[in-house]
ROFI-590621 format. One record per residue (C-alpha): x, y, z; residue in one letter. Coordinates in steps of 0.001 Angstrom, whole numbers, always signed. Example, Ala and Ser with C-alpha at 12.3 -4.5 7.8 and 13.67 -1.06 7.14 Angstrom:
2
ATOM      c1      c2      c3 rest
ATOM  +12300   -4500   +7800    A
ATOM  +13670   -1060   +7140    S
This chain:
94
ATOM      c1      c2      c3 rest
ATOM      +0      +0      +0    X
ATOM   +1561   +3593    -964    X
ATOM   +1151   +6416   +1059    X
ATOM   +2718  +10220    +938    X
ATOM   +4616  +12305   +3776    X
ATOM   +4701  +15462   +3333    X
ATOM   +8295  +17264   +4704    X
ATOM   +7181  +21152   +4912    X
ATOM  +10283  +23441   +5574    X
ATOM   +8839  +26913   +5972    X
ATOM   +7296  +28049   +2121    X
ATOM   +8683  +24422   +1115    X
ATOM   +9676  +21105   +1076    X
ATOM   +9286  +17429    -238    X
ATOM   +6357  +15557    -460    X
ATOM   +7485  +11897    -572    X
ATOM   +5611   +8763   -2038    X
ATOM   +6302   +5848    -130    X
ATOM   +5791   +1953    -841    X
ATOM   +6147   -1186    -296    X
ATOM   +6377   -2997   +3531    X
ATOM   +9974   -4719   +3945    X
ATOM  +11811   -2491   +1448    X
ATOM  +10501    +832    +980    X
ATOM  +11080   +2711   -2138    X
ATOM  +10422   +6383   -2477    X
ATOM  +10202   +9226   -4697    X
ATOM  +10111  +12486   -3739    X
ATOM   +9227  +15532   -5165    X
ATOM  +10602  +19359   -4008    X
ATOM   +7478  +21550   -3502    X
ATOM   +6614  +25630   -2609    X
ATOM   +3121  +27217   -1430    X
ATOM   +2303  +29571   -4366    X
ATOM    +672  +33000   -4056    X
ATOM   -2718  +34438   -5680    X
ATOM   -4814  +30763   -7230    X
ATOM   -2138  +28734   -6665    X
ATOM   -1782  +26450   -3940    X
ATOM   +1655  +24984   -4233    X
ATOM   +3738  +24221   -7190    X
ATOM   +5003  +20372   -6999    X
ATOM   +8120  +19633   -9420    X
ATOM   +8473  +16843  -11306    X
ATOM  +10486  +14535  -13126    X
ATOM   +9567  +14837  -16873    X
ATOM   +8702  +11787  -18720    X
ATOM  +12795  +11029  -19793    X
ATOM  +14346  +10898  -16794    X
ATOM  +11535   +8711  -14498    X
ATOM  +13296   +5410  -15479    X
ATOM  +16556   +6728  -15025    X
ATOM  +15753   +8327  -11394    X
ATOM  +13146   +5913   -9899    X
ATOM  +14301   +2163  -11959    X
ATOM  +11940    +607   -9506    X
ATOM   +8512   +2577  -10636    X
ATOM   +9803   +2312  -14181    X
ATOM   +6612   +2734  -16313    X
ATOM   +4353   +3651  -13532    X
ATOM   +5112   +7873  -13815    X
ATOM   +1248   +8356  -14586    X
ATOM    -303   +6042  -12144    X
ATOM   +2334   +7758   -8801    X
ATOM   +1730  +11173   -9965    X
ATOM   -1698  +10919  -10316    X
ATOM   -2081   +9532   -6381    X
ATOM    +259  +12053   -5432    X
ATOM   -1668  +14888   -7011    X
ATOM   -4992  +13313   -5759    X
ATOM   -3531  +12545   -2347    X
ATOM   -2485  +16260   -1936    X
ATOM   -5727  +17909   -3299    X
ATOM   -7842  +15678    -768    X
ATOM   -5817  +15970   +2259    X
ATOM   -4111  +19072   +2122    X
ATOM   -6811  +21549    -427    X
ATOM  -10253  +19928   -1420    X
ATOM  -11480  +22833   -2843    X
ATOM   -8682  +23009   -5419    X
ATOM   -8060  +21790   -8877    X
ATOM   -4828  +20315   -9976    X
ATOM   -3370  +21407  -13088    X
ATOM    -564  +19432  -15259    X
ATOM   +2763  +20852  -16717    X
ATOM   +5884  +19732  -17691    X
ATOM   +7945  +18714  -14938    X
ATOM   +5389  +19892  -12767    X
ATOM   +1824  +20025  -10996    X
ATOM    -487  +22760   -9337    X
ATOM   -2768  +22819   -6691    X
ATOM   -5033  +25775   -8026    X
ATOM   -8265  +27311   -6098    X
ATOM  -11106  +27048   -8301    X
């Protein structure tokens, strides 16, 4: 079962995917709150470099980021939206 931890360092930090029972892998992803609509901005790794930096989730890019993003919107800003970029994601108020 995967679950995220979220490492806030004033305006910043990680937020951390986390699997597996015996041997835990994780990714983690550098974040910042954002200012005006935006919640936070989450960075990314684009599309070519997910293999190379996470071998163990190779293939799986769409299905982590995608309970990431919907992880964070539930938990940490239900009323927002999240909106896709390259090598990123935002948490925007509707």
């Amino acid at each position: 079962m995967a679950k995220i931890n979220i490492v806030q360092k004033g305006p910043s930090g990680t937020v951390q995917y986390i699997e597996g029972w015996l041997k835990k892998n994780t990714c983690e992803f550098y974040f910042e709150f954002g200012g005006g609509d935006t919640v936070a901005i989450i960075t990314i790794p684009t599309e070519n470099t997910w293999d190379v930096k996470y071998p163990w989730a190779s293939g799986r890019r769409k299905e982590i980021l995608t309970f990431v993003a919907e992880e964070l919107r539930q938990t940490q800003a239900p009323s927002s939206t999240i909106v896709w970029g390259d090598g990123y994601f935002s948490l925007m108020q509707k």
